[in-house]
C-alpha positions as CSV (number, residue, x, y, z in Angstrom):
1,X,7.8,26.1,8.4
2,X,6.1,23.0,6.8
3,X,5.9,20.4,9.5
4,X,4.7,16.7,8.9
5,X,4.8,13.2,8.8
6,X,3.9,10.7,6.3
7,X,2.7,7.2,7.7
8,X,2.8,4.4,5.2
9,X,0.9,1.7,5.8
10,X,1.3,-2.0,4.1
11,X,2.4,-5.7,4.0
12,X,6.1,-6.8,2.1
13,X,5.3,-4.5,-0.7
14,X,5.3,-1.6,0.9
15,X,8.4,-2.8,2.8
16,X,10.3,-3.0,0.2
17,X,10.8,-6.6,-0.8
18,X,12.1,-7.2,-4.3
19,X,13.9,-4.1,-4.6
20,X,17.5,-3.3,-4.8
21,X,16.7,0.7,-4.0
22,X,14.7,-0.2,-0.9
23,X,10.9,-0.1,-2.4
24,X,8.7,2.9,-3.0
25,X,8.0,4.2,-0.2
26,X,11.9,4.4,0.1
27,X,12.1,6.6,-2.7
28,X,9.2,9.0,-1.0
29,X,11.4,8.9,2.0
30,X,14.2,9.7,-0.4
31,X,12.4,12.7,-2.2
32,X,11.2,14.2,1.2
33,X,14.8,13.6,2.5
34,X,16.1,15.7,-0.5
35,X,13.3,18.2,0.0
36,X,14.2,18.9,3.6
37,X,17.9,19.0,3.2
38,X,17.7,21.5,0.5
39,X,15.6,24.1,2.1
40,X,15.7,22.7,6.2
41,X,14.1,26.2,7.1
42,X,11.1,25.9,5.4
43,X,10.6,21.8,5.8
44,X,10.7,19.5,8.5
45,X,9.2,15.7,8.6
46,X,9.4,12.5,8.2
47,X,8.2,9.1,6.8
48,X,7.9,5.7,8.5
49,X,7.5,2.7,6.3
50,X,4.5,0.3,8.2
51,X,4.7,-2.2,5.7
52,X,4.9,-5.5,7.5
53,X,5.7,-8.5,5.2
54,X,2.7,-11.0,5.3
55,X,0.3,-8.8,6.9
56,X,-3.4,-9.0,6.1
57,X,-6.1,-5.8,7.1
58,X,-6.9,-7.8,10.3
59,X,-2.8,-7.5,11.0
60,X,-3.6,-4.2,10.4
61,X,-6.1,-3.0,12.1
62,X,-4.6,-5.0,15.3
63,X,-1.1,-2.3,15.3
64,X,-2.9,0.5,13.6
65,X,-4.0,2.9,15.6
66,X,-0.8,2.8,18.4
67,X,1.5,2.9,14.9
68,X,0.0,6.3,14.4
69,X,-0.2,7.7,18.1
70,X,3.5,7.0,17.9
71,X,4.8,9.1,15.4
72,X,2.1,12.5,15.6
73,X,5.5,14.5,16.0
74,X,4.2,17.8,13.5
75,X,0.9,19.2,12.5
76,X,0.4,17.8,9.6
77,X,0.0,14.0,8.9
78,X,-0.3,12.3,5.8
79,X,-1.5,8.7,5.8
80,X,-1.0,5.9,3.1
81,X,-2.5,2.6,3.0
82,X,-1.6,-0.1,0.5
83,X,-2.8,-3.7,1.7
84,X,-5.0,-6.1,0.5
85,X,-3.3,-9.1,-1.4
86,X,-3.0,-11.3,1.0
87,X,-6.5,-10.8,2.1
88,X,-7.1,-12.4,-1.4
89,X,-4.9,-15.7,-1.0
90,X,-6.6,-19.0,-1.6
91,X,-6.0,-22.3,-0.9
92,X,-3.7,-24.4,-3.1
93,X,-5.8,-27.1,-2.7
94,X,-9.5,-26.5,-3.0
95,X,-9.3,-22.8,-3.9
96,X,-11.3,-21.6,-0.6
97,X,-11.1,-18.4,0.4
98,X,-9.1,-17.2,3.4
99,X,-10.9,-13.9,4.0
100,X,-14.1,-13.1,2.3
101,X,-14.8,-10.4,0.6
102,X,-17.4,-8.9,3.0
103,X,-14.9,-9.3,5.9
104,X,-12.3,-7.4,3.5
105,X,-14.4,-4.5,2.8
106,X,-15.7,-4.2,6.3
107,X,-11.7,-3.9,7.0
108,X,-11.1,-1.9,4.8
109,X,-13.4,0.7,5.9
110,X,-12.2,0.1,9.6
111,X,-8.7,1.8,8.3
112,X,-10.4,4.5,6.2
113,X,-12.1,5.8,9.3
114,X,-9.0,4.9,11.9
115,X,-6.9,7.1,9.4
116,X,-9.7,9.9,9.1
117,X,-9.7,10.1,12.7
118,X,-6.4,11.2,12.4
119,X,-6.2,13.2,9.4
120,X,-7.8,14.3,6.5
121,X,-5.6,13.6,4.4
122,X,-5.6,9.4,3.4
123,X,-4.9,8.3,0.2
124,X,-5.7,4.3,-0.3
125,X,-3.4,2.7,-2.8
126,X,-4.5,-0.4,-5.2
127,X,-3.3,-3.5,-5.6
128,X,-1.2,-5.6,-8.7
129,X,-2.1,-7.7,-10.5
130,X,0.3,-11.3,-10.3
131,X,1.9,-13.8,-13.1
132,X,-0.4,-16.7,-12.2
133,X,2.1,-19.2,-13.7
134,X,4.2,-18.3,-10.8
135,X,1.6,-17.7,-8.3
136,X,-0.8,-20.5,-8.8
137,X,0.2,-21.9,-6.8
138,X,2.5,-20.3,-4.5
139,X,3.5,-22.9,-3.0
140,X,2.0,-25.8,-1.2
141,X,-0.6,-23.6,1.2
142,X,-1.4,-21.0,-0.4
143,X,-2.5,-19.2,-3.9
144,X,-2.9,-15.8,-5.6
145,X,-5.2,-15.4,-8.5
146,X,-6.3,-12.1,-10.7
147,X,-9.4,-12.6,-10.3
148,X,-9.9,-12.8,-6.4
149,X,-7.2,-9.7,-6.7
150,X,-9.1,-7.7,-9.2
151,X,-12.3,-8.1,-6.9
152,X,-10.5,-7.0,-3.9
153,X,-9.0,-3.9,-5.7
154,X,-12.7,-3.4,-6.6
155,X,-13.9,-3.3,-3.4
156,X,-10.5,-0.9,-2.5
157,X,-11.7,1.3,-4.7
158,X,-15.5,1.6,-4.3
159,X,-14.4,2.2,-0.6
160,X,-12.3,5.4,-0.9
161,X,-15.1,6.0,-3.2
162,X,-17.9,6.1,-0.2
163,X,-15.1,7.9,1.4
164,X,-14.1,10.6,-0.5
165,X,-10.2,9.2,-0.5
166,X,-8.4,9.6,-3.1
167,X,-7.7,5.6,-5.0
168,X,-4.4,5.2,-6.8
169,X,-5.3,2.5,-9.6
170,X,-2.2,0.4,-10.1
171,X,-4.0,-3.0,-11.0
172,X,-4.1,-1.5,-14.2
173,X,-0.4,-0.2,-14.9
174,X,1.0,-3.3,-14.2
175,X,-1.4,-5.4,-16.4
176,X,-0.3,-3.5,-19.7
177,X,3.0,-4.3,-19.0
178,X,2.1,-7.9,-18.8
179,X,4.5,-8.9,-16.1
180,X,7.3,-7.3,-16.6
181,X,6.7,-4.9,-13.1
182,X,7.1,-8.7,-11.3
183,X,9.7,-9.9,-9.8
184,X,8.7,-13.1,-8.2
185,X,5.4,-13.5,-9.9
186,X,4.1,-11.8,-6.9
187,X,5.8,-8.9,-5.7
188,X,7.0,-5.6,-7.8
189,X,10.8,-5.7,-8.9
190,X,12.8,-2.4,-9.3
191,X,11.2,-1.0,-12.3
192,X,7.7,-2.0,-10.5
193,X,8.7,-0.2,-7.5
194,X,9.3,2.9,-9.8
195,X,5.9,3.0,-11.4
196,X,4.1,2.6,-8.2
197,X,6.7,5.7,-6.8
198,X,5.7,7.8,-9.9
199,X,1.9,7.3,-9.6
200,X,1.8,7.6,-5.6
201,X,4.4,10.9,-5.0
202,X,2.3,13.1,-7.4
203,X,-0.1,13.0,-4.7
204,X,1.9,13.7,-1.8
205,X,4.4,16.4,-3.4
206,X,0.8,18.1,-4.1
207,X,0.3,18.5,-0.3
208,X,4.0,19.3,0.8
């Protein structure tokens, strides 16, 4: 019997926000769900959905490593981390920088190696891009622009790179469509939910 768990790791996006089916990693949770009632003698497991609404890779770090001692129920463990954006916020006024970009990357490869330590198996997905017209600014603390995002995802990438993690580009997917995977300006509506479902499952369904 295939025994696992999938941990899911993330700020409001990941939760869900935005979405009338529940967000993406809903619809793993509904795949595996499927998977498990179909054929329950050959698959057992479960995902958890760590997104925490606001967080930041400091937030992170702080609950990581007890979120995942928590839930080692099966052999196999599957980790997922999508975080970032609101590492890249600026100030509405005065455009400085909340977290810097070497802090961010020295994060980020905090949670590569917490995750490693666990697993093999981590995939790291990338952030979206925003509709600046909505986002900039925000409102009256606080900014998101493509540029501070597309720098982050940058340094996303470049670190599963060093890694050997597989990076799940979806900066890019979203910017052809020119908005219209936004809900808010910020976060992904339904149809952006979807696309970040169809680019992220291939890579677990591989593994299951």
């Amino acid at each position: 019997m295939n025994k696992f768990q999938i941990l899911i790791f993330g700020a409001s996006s990941t939760h869900g926000n935005w979405d009338e089916q529940g967000g993406w990693v809903h619809r793993i949770r509904q795949s595996v769900i499927q998977r498990v009632i179909a054929e329950p003698d050959k698959w057992k497991g479960h995902v958890f959905n760590l997104g925490v609404p606001g967080d930041t890779t400091s937030d992170l770090l702080r609950r990581m490593e007890s979120e995942i001692k928590a839930r080692l129920f099966y052999p196999k463990t599957i980790i997922v981390v999508s975080i970032g954006t609101n590492d890249s916020r600026v100030m509405t006024i005065g455009e400085k920088s909340l977290v810097s970009s070497e802090l961010f990357q020295n994060n980020q490869e905090q949670i590569v190696r917490i995750a490693k330590t666990y697993t093999d198996t981590v995939f790291c997905v990338g952030l979206n891009p925003v509709d600046e017209k909505r986002t900039n600014p925000w409102d009256e603390k606080y900014s998101y622009l493509n540029e501070r995002i597309k720098a982050f995802n940058a340094i996303v990438k470049n670190n599963s790179k060093k890694f050997a993690v597989p990076f799940i580009d979806i900066f890019s997917e979203f910017q052809s469509k020119n908005g219209g995977l936004l809900s808010d300006g910020l976060h992904p509506n339904t149809d952006g939910h979807k696309k970040i479902f169809e680019l992220v499952w291939p890579y677990i369904d591989k593994l299951l």
